[in-house]
C-alpha positions in Angstrom: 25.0 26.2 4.1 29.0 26.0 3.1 30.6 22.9 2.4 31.9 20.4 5.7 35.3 22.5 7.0 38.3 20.7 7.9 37.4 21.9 11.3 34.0 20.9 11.5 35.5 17.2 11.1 38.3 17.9 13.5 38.7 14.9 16.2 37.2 15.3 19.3 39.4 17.6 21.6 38.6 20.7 21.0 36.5 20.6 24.3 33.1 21.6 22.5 30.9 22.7 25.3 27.0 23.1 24.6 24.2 24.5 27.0 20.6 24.4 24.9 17.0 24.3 26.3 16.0 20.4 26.6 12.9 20.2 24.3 14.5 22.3 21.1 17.3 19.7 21.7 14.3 16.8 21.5 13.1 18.7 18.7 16.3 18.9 16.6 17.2 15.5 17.8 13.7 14.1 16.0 14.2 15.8 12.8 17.8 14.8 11.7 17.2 11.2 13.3 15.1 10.1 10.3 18.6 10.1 8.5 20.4 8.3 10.7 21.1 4.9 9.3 19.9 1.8 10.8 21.7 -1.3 8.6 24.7 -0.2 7.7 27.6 -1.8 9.4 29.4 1.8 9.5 28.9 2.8 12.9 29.5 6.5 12.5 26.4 6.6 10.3 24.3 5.8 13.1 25.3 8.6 14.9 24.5 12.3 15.0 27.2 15.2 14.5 26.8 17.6 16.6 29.3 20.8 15.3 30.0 24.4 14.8 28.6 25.7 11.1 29.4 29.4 10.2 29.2 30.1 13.7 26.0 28.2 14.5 24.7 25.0 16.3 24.5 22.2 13.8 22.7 18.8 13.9 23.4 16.4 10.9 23.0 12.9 9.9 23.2 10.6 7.1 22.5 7.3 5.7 24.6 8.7 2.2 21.5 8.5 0.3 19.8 10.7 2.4 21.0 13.7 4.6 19.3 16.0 7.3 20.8 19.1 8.6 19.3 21.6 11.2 20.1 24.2 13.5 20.3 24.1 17.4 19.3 26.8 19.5 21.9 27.3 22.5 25.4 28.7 23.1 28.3 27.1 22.2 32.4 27.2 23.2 35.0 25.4 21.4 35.2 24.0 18.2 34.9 21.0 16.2 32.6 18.8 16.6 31.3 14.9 18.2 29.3 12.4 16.4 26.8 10.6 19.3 25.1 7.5 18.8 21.5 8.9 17.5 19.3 6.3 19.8 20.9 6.4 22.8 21.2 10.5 22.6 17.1 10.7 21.8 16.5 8.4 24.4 18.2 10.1 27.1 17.4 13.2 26.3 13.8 12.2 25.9 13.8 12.0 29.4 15.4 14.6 30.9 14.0 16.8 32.9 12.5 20.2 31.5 15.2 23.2 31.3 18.9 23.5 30.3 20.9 20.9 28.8 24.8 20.5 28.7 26.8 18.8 26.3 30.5 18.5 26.9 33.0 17.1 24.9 35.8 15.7 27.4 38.8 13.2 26.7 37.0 11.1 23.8 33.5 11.3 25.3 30.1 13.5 25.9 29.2 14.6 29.0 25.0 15.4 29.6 24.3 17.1 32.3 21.0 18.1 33.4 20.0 19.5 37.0 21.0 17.0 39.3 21.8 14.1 36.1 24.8 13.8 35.0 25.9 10.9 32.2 28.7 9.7 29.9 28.7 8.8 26.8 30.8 7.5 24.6 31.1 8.8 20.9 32.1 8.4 17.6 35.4 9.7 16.1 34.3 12.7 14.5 36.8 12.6 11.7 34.9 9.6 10.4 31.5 11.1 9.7 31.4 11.4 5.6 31.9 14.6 4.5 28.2 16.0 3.8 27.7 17.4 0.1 28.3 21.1 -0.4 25.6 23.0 -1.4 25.8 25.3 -4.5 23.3 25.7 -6.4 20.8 28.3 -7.0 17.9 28.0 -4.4 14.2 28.2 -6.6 11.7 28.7 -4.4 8.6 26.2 -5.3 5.0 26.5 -4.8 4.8 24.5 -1.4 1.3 23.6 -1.2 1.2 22.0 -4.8 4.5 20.0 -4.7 3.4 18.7 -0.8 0.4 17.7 -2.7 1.6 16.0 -5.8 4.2 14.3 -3.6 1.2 12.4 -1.4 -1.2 12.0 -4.3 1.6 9.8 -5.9 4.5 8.3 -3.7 1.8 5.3 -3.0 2.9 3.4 -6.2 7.0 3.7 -5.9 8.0 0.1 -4.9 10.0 -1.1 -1.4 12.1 -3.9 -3.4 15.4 -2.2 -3.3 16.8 -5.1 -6.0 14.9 -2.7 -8.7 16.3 0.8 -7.0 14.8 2.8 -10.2 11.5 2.2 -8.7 11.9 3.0 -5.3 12.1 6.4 -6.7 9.7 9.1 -7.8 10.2 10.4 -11.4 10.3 14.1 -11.1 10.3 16.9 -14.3 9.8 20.6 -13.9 8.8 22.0 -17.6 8.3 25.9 -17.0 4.9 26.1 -14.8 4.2 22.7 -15.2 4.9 19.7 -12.6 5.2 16.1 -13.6 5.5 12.8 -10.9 5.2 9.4 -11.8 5.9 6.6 -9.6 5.4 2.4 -10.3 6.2 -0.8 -8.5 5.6 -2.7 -12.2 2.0 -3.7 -10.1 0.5 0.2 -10.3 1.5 3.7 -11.9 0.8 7.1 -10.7 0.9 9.8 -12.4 0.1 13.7 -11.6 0.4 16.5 -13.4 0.2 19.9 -11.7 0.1 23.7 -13.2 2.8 25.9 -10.6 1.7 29.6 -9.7 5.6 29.7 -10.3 8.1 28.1 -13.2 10.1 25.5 -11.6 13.6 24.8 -11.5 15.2 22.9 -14.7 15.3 19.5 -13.2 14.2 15.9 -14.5 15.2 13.3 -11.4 14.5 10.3 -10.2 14.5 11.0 -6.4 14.4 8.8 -3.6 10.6 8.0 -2.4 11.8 8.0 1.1 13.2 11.4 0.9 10.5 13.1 -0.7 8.5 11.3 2.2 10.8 13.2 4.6 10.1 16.4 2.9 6.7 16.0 3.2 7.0 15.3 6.8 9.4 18.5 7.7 7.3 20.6 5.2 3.3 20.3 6.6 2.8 23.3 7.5 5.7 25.7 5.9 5.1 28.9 3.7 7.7 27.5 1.2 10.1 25.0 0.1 13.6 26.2 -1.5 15.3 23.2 -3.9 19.1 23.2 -5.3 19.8 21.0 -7.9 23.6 19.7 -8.0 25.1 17.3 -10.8 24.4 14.2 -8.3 21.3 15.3 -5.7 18.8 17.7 -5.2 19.2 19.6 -2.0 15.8 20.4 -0.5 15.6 23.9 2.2 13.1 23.8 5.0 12.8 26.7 7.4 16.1 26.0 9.0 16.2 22.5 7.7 18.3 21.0 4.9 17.5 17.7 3.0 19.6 16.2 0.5 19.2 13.1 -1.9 21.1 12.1 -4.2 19.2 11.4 -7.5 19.1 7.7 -8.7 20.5 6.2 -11.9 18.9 4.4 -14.5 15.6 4.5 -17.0 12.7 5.5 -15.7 9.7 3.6 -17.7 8.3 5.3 -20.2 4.8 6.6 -19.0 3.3 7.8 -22.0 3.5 3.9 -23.5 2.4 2.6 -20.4 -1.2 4.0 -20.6 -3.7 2.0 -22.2 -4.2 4.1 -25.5 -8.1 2.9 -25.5 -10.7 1.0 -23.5 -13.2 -1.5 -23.5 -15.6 0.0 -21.0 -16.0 3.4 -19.1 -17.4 3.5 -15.8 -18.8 6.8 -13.9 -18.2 5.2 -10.1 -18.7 7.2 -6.8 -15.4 7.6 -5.4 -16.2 8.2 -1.8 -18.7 4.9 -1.7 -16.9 2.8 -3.5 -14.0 3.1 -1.1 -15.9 2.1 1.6 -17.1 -1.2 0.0 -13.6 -1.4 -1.1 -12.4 -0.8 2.7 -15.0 -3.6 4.0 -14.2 -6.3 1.7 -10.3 -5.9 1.8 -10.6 -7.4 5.4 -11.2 -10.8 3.6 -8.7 -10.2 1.0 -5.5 -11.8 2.9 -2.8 -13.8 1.8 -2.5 -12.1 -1.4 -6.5 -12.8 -2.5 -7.7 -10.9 -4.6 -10.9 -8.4 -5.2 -13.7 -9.7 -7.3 -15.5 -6.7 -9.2 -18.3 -8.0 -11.4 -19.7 -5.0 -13.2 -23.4 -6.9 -14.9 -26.4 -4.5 -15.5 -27.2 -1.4 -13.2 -25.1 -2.7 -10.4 -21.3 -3.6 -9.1 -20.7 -6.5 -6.9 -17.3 -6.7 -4.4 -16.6 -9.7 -2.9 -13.3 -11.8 -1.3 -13.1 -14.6 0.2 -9.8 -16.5 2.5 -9.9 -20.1 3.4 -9.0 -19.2 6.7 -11.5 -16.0 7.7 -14.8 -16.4 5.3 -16.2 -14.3 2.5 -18.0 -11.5 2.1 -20.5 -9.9 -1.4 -21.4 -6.1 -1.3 -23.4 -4.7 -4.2 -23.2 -1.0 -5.4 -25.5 0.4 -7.8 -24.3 1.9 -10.9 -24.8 3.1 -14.2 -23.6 0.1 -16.3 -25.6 -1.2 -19.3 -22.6 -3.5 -20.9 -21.9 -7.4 -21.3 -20.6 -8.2 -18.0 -17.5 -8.1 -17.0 -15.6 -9.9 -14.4 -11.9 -8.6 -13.1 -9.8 -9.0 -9.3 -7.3 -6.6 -8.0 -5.1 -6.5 -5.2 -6.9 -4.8 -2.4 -4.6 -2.6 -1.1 -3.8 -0.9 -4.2 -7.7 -0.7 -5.1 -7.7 0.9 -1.7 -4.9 3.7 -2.3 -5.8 4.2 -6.3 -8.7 5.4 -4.9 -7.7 7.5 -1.7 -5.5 9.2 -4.3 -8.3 11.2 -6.2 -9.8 13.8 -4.5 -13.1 14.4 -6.4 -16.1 12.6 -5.6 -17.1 11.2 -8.9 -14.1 8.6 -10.6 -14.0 7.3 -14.0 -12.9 3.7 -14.0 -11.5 2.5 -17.5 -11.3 -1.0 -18.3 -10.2 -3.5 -21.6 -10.6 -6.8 -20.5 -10.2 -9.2 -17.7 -5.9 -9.7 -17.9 -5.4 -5.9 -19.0 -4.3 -2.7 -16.1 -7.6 -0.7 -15.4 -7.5 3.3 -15.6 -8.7 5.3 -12.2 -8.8 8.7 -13.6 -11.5 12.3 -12.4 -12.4 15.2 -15.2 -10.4 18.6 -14.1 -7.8 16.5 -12.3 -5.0 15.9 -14.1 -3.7 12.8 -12.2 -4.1 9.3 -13.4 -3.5 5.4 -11.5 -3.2 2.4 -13.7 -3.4 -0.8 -12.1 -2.9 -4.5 -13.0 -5.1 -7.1 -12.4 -4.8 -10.4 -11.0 -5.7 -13.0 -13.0 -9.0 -14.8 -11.5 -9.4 -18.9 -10.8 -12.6 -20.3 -12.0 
């Protein structure tokens, strides 16, 4: 993948003429779509380039943080290249009819024609679409199965309040064979560790959580994952699919301080049953209320309770033997700390009532600290 030519970003009247089969269009139309931006006030980023790339069919869009390039099956004539508005293009050609599809580029709009439909639309100049970053780098190939992995096991914690942009992000260091991700949203940290059947590229990133999301999305399923790392993103290669992010600024809290350096008590939970209580009692958990765990002799109790639904008490037994202790969580991220180990036995760490509780498994190098909320009464 070269860099954007001047002719690629030529305006439109270079009578580009495309015939493709309707569902790769659908297809190629659903992958770069998740790029397309849907607040800014820049409308050529809501569109979708459609252009000639070292002699191929290209689909691109961009939200410049985030970028998806693909391939189109077809035959093409002319040059340059049109930038369509992405929704109304998916939605037509959604519901086209099965077979060929024709794009034509003709005195500042797009022609679709399909069988007996024909439409007009009108388009974006093409000259306005940002210039895409070029891609240089060396391509490592990483060990798909065990990035995919760490990626889901961890991008649970990275926060959705843009007005902290650090932590919308996933830390991410390469060191040889070894893999390290860490996300936090100040409330909960993740952190994995994985061993690579390959060494990594030299990269330490903080990288968008929404486009490693993406990757994970376009990547279930591949035989491998190819990453480029450039002075200001990482460039991400998919079977004939290119992802690029650009890396975000700032300090990344410091992980290592972060964990609890000893605890109080040490608890052997089953994972699997402990969910499921976890599951049932989070339905009376709204408006921000919080889990009770009471961990007193032999047994766990759950309960919530909301002014407006009711209450509920579930009691697990366990191995505890300890003065008891009483401490709330929110539910939800109870819920995914523990859908993020896979083992079937957890060991649950706590100090005190007002201090983060550990969610950690023997032979899994992963780790999910949590705060707690503090309890009334």
């Amino acid at each position: 993948m070269m860099e954007t030519t001047d002719t690629e970003t030529a305006v439109a009247t270079n009578d580009l003429r495309i015939v493709c089969d309707k569902d790769e269009l659908v297809s190629r139309i659903s992958i770069v779509s998740r790029a397309v931006s849907t607040r800014s006030s820049v409308q050529v980023l809501s569109g979708i380039r459609l252009s000639s790339s070292e002699g191929k069919l290209e689909l691109a869009a961009t939200d410049m943080e985030l970028s998806l390039r693909t391939n189109l099956a077809g035959t093409m004539t002319g040059s340059g290249g049109v930038v369509v508005p992405a929704k109304l293009l998916a939605d037509i050609v959604r519901l086209l009819p099965a077979g060929e599809v024709v794009l034509e580029e003709q005195d500042g709009s797009l022609n679709v024609t399909s069988g007996s439909y024909s439409s007009r639309l009108n388009i974006y100049a093409a000259e306005d679409f940002p210039k895409l970053p070029a891609i240089s780098g060396a391509l490592t190939t990483l060990d798909t199965p065990a990035f995919l992995d760490t990626i889901e096991r961890v991008s649970r914690a990275a926060s959705k309040d843009e007005s902290r942009p650090v932590l919308t992000g996933i830390l991410v260091r390469f060191e040889g064979t070894s893999l390290v991700m860490a996300a936090t949203d100040s409330y909960r940290m993740s952190v994995k560790e994985t061993t690579l059947s390959q060494p990594g590229p030299e990269l330490e990133a903080i990288i968008p959580a929404r486009a490693l999301a993406e990757l994970h999305r376009i990547a279930a399923g591949s035989d491998a994952i190819e990453v480029a790392v450039e002075e200001n993103h990482v460039v991400f290669h998919v079977a004939d699919v290119w992802l690029t992010t650009r890396r975000i600024d700032g300090q990344f809290p410091d992980v290592k301080k972060l964990r609890p350096e000893s605890f109080e008590a040490e608890l052997a939970l089953p994972r699997v049953e402990l969910l499921e209580v976890v599951r049932r009692a989070a339905v009376f958990a709204q408006r921000n209320s919080p889990l009770r765990l009471r961990f007193a002799e032999g047994e766990l109790t759950i309960s919530a309770q909301s002014q407006d639904i009711g209450e509920t008490r579930e009691t697990l037994p366990i191995a505890y033997a300890g003065e008891p202790i009483e401490i709330g969580f929110n539910a939800d991220f109870l819920r995914e700390g523990l859908e993020s180990v896979t083992t079937d036995e957890i060991s649950f760490k706590l100090i005190n009532p007002l201090r983060p509780g550990l969610i950690t498994a023997d032979g899994d190098a992963f780790w999910y600290l949590i705060m707690p909320i503090r309890l009334a009464g």
